[in-house]
N, C-alpha and C positions, 0 to 999 in steps of 0.2 A: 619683473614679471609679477601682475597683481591676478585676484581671479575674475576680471571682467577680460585681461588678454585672453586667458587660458578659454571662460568657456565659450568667448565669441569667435576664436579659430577651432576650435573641437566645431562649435558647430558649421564653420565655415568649412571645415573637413567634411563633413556629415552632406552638408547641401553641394558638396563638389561633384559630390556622385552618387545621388540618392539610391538607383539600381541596386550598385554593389553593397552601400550599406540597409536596404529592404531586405538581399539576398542574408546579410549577413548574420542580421537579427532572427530573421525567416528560420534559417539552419541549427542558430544557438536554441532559440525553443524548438522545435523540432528533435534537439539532442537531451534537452531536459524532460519535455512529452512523457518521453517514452518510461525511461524510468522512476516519471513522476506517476505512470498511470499503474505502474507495479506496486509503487510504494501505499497507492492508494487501494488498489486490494488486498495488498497483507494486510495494511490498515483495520479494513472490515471485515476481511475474513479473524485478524488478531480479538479485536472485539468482538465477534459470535463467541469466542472458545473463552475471552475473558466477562464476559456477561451473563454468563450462565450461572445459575449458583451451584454447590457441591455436585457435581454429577455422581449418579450410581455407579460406584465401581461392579459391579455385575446383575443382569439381569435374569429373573427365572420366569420362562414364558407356564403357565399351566395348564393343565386342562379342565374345561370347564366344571367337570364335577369332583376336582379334588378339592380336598379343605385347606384351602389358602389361609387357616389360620393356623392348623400343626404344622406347615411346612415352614410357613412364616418364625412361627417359632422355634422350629427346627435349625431353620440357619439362625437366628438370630443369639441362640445355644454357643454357636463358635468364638472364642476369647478376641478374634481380628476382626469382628462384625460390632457395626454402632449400630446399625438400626436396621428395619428390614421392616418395608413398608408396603402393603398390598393395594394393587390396583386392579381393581375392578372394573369389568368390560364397558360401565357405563362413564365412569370416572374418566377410562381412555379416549373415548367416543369425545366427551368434553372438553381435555385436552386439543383434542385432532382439531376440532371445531375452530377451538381459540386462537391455534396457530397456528391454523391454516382457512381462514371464514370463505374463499370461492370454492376449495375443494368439501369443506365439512356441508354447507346445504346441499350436496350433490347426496350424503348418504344419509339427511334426514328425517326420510321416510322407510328407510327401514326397520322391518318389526324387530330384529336383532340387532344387538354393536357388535360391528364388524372384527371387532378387535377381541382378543383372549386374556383373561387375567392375569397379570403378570406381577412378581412381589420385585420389589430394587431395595438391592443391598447398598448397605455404605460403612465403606470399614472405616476402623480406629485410623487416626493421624499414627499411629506406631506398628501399625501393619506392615510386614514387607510386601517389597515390588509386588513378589508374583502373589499376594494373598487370593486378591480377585480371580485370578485365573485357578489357582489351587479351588477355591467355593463353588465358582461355577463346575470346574472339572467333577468335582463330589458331588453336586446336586443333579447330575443328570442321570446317573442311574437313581435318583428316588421316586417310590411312586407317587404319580401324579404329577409329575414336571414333562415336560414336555420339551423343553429346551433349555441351556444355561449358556449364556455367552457375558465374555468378561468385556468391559467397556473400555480396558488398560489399553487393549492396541488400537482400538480406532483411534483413540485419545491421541496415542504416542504419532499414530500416523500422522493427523492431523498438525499437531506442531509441528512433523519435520514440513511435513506440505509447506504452512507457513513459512518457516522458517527459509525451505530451499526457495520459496517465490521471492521472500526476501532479499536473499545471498543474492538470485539471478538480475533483482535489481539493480542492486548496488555494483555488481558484478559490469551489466551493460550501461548504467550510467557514467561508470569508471572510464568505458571505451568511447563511448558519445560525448565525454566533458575533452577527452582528448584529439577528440572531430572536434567541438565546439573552438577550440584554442588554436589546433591549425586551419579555422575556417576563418578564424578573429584575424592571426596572424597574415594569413592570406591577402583578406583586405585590408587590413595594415599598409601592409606593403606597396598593393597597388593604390593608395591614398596618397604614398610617400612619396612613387611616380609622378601623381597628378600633380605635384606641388614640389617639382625636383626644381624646378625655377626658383620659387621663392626660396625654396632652405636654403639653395645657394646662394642667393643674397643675402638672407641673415647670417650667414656661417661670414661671409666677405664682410657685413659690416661689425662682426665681429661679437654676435649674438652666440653663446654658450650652447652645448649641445642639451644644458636639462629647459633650457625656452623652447629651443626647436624641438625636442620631443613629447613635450609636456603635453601638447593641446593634442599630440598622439593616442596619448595613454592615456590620456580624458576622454578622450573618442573611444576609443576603444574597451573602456571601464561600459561606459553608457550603454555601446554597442551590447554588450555582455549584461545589461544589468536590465532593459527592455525586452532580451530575448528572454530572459529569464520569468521576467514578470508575465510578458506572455506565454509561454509555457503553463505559468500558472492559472492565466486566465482561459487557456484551452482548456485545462484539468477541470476548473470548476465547470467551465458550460457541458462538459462531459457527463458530469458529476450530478449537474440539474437535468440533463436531458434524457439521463439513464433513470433520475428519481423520477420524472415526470414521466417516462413511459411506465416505469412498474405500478407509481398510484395508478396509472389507466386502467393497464393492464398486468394485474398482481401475478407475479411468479412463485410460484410454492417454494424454488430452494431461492433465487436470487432476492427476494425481498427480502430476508432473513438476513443478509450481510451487507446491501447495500442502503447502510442507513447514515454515514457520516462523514465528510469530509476530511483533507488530511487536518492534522492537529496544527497548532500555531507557527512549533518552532520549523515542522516539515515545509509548512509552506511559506514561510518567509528564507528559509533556506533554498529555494528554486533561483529566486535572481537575486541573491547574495551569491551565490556561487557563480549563478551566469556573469556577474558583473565579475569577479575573481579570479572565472576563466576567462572574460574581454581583455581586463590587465595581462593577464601569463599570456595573452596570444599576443600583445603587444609588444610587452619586453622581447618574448621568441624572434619576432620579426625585428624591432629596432636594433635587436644584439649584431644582426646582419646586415646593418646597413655601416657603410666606413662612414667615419668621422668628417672626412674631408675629400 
């Protein structure tokens, strides 16, 4: 058995019944798709929370005629505070503008910014958990604050968000590798039909069962390792067709996380594995076929 036998019956497997193996590949990406298109929103949504630099652990909105410099200093007084920095109505206007340019010319002409001064705190690396929420709790009865809210729990929300879109990936690709395997295995089986003639003469003249199942399991590796790559190749044109609508037409929250592709070893892991589950659905099926 050298590997010009192997891959010139694998593919003679393959062109016995094209349908079944179009169907077969069809299903494997189709099972990869879906958990590949989860993995590619944590992906982006993971990058917005890790692209930002230090966020303010809490914020103090003001009103406009308090002195955002005693109050500034006021918190900045507290032993768990590193810094406490004042933003100004115009300062925010400019922000808004930068990271958001179709909505910020919509408020260019007005004689006021829209927005209210606000100071952002950033505590010590040796602050506890609840410090933020302790600061902002104490700064809303002072005069001239207007609102304090801690940045701790949207933070924390956010990762679990992340994290459970995650889990529910890995979760459903776990279920769909295991469709993919008894889809492999499936047409396996019905290939092993098409070709119950020939085994039976190799088996009579006396051909070992790793020749007759080899160009099996080479079929069905390939099977598994094309659906796979396809899978991949649906995610990117996904992936371009989602960038190419938002350059057109810019989304205030979705252009902010839909900026990159999955990472290297994500996506060469789509048809490594689909080839990984084409072999397991092979062996599944050939375990069940007798010998003789």
């Amino acid at each position: 058995m050298n590997s010009r036998y192997l891959f010139g019956e694998a593919w003679a497997i393959a062109k016995s019944s094209p349908r079944h193996t179009a169907i077969a590949v069809a299903l494997i990406a189709l099972a990869f798709y879906v958990p590949g298109l989860f993995a590619l929103i944590s992906r982006n949504l993971g990058r917005l929370a890790g692209s930002v630099r230090e966020p303010a652990a809490a914020i103090l909105t003001l009103d406009p005629a308090a002195d955002a410099r005693s109050i500034a200093a006021r918190v900045a007084g507290d032993p768990r505070v590193a810094k406490a920095t004042i933003v100004g109505s115009a300062a925010a206007l400019e922000r808004f503008r930068r990271a958001y340019p179709d909505l910020g010319s919509a408020i260019a002409d007005l004689d006021e910014a829209p927005f209210p001064p606000t100071i952002e705190v950033s505590l010590k690396p040796s602050a506890p958990p609840r410090a933020a929420r302790e600061v902002a709790s104490a700064a809303r009865s002072w005069p001239g604050v207007d609102a304090a809210e801690s940045e701790e729990e949207f933070a924390e929300k956010f990762r679990d968000g992340v994290r459970l879109l995650r889990g529910a990936g890995l979760f459903l690709g776990g279920l769909l590798t295991v469709a993919a395997i008894l889809s492999v295995a499936s047409a396996v089986r019905l290939a092993m039909d098409l070709h119950r003639d020939e085994i039976g003469i190799m088996r009579r003249m006396g051909a070992t069962e790793t020749a007759i199942r080899a160009p099996f399991w080479l079929h069905a590796f390939f099977e598994g390792l094309a659906g796979g790559a396809l899978s991949l190749a649906l995610l990117y044109a996904t992936y371009r067709a989602a960038a190419w609508a938002l350059a057109r037409d810019p989304h205030p929250v979705l252009s902010l996380f839909w900026v990159g592709f999955l990472d290297l070893p994500t996506a060469v892991a789509l048809p490594a594995v689909g080839a990984a589950a084409g072999f397991m659905g092979s062996l599944l099926s050939l375990s069940k076929t007798p010998k003789s």
